[in-house]
C-alpha positions in Angstrom: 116.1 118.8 103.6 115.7 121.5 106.0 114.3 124.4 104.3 117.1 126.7 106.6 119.7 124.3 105.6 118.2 124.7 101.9 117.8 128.4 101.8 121.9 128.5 103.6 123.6 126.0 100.4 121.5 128.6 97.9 123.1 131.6 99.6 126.2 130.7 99.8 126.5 129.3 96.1 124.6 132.8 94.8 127.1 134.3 96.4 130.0 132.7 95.3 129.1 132.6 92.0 128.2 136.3 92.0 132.3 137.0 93.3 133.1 134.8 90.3 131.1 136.9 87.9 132.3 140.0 89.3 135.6 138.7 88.9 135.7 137.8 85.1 133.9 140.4 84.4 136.7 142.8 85.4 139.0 140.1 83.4 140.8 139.9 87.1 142.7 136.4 87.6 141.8 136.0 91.4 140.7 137.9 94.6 142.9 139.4 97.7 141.3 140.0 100.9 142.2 141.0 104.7 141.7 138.2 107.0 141.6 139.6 110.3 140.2 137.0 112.7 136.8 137.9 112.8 133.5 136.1 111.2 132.9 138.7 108.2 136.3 137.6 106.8 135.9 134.5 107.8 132.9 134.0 105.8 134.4 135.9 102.9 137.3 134.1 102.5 135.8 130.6 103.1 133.2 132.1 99.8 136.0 133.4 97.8 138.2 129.9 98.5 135.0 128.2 96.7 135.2 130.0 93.4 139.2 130.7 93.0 140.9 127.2 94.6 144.7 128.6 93.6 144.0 132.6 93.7 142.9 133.5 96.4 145.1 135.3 98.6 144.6 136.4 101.9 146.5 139.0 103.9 146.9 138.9 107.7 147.8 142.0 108.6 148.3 142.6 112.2 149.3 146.4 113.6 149.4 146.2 117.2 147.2 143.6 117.1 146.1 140.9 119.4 147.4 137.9 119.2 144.7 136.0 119.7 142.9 137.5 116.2 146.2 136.4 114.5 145.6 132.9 116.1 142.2 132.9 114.5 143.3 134.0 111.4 145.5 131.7 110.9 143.5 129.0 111.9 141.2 129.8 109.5 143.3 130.0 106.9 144.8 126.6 107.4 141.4 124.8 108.1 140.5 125.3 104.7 143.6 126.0 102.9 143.7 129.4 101.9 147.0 131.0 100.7 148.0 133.7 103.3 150.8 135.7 104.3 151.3 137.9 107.6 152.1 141.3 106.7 153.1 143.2 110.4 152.2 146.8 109.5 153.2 147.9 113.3 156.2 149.9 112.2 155.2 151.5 109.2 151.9 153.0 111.2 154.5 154.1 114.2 156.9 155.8 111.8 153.7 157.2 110.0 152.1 158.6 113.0 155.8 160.1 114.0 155.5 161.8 111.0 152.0 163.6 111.5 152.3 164.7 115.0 153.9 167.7 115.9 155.4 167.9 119.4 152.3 169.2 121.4 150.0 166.5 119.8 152.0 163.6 120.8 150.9 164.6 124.5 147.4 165.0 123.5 145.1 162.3 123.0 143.4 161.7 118.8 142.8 158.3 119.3 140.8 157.2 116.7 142.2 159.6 113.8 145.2 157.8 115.0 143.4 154.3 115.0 141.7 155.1 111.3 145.8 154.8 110.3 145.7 151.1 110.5 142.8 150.0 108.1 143.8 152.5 105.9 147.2 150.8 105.8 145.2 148.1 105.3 144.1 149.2 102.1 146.8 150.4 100.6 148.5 146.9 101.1 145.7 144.9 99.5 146.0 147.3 96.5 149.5 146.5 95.9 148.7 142.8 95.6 145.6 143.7 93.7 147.3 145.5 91.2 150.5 143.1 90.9 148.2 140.2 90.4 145.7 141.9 89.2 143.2 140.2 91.8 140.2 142.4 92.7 140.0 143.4 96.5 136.9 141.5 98.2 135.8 143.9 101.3 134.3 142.2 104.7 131.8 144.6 105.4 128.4 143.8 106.1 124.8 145.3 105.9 124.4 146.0 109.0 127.9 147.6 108.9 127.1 149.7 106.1 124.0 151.6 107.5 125.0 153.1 110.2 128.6 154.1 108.5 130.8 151.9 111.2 133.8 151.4 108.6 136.7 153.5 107.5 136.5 155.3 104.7 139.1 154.5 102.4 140.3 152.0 105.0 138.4 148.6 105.2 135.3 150.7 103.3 137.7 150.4 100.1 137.1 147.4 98.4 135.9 146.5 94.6 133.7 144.3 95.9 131.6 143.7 98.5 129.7 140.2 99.0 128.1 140.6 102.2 126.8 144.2 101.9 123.5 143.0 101.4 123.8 141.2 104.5 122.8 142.0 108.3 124.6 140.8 110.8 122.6 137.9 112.0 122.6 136.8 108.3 126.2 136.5 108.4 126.9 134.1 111.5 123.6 132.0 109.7 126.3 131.1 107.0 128.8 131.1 109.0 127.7 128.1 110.9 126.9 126.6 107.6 129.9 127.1 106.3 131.8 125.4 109.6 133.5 128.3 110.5 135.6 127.4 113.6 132.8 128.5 116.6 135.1 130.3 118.4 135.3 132.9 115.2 131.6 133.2 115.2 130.9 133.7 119.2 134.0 136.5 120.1 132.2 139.7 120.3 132.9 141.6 117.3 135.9 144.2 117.4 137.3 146.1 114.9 140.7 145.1 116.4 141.6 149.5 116.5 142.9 148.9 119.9 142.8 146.7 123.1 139.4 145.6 124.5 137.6 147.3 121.4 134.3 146.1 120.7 132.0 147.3 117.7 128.7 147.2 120.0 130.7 149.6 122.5 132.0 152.2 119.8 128.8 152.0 118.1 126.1 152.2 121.4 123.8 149.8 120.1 123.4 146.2 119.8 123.8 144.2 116.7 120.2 142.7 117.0 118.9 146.2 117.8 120.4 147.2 114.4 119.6 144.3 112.5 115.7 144.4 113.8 115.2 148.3 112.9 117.4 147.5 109.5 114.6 144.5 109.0 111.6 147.1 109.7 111.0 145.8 112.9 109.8 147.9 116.5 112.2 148.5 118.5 109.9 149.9 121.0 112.6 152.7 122.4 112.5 155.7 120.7 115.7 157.1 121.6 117.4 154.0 120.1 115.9 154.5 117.0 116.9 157.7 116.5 120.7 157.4 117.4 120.6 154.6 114.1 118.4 156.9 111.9 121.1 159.5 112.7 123.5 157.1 112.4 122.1 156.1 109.0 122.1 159.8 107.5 125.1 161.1 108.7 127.1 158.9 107.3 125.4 158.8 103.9 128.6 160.3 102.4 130.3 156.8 103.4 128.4 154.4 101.4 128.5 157.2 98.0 131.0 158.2 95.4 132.4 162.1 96.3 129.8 164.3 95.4 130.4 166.6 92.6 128.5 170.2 91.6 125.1 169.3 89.6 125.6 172.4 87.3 
């Protein structure tokens, strides 16, 4: 057998059976998990479909979205027969923004504190499920992710588990073609799906194998690079930790 092939089927079952373990050991019945189109969830849900046949649920929740990531999703979901259901959180995050804008800051432009709204509805959705079924929430994210803080907090960053956070992003698309994820899913660029024409390489101003080959220890051979991800990497410590608290 090829040893990549090899080293792929061992991945994918350590992982699975490390959701499972995580699982039981929480005494939780199943998992929940957004699907959004893209390859991280993809991969997740694909894993989590292994371990929990009947309770796994997935939630496709489009707000404003592009169609064509609810095409994907869906897709997905139906290629390997994974419970879903579409949850259209478009109103709820137009009545909630309403709500927070005063009359001057409608005209002005807070785009992405408006934009952080939507995977932080999300969240809260996946923990109704999680607590009615009492599933635990699987999050997406990945390694590469992770470092350099490109999540929301307490949006797609809140999750009781995360299989893939040990993961870079290369890594992930590995077992994604293993796993027969439709190709289409693994070759999009990568987009949080915040707004139209998003991409994460754009909002983050570096490459994904840029970030993967300084997260692996590799040269990059351009300082300035490397400094916008160690920055990256520090300032956003306060992501990837539990709140601080006084030491005294």
């Amino acid at each position: 057998m090829n040893w990549r092939i090899d080293k792929l089927i061992n991945l994918g079952k350590e992982l699975s059976d490390w959701i499972e373990n995580k699982v039981t050991m929480a005494k939780g019945k199943g998992v929940v998990l957004g699907l959004s189109g893209g390859i991280d969830s993809a991969v997740v849900a694909v894993l989590c479909k292994k371990v929990f046949p009947k309770h796994t649920l997935a939630l496709v929740m489009p707000c404003h979205s592009i169609s064509k990531d609810l095409d994907d999703a869906l897709e997905l979901a139906k290629k390997f027969n994974i419970f879903y259901k579409i949850i259209d959180l478009s109103g709820i995050y137009d009545l909630f923004v309403s709500v927070l804008l005063d009359s001057k800051e409608k005209k002005a432009s807070f785009k992405l504190a408006k934009e952080n709204i939507k995977p932080r509805l999300r969240m809260i959705t996946l923990y109704y499920f999680a607590n009615k079924l009492n599933y635990l929430v699987v999050g997406t994210g990945n390694k590469t992710e992770l470092m350099v803080g490109y999540f929301t907090k307490y949006g797609d960053g809140g999750a009781d588990i995360l299989p893939l956070g040990n993961l870079l992003k290369n890594q992930v698309r590995e077992l994604a073609e293993y796993l027969r994820i439709p190709k289409k899913i693994i070759s999009k660029p990568p987009s949080a799906g915040l707004w139209k024409g998003q991409t994460d390489e754009e909002e983050i101003g570096v490459s994904y194998e840029q970030l993967d080959k300084y997260l692996n220890g590799e040269e990059l051979n351009n300082k300035m690079i490397e400094e916008v991800i160690q920055n990256k990497i520090i300032t956003s410590e306060h992501k990837r930790s539990t709140p601080t608290i006084p030491d005294f």
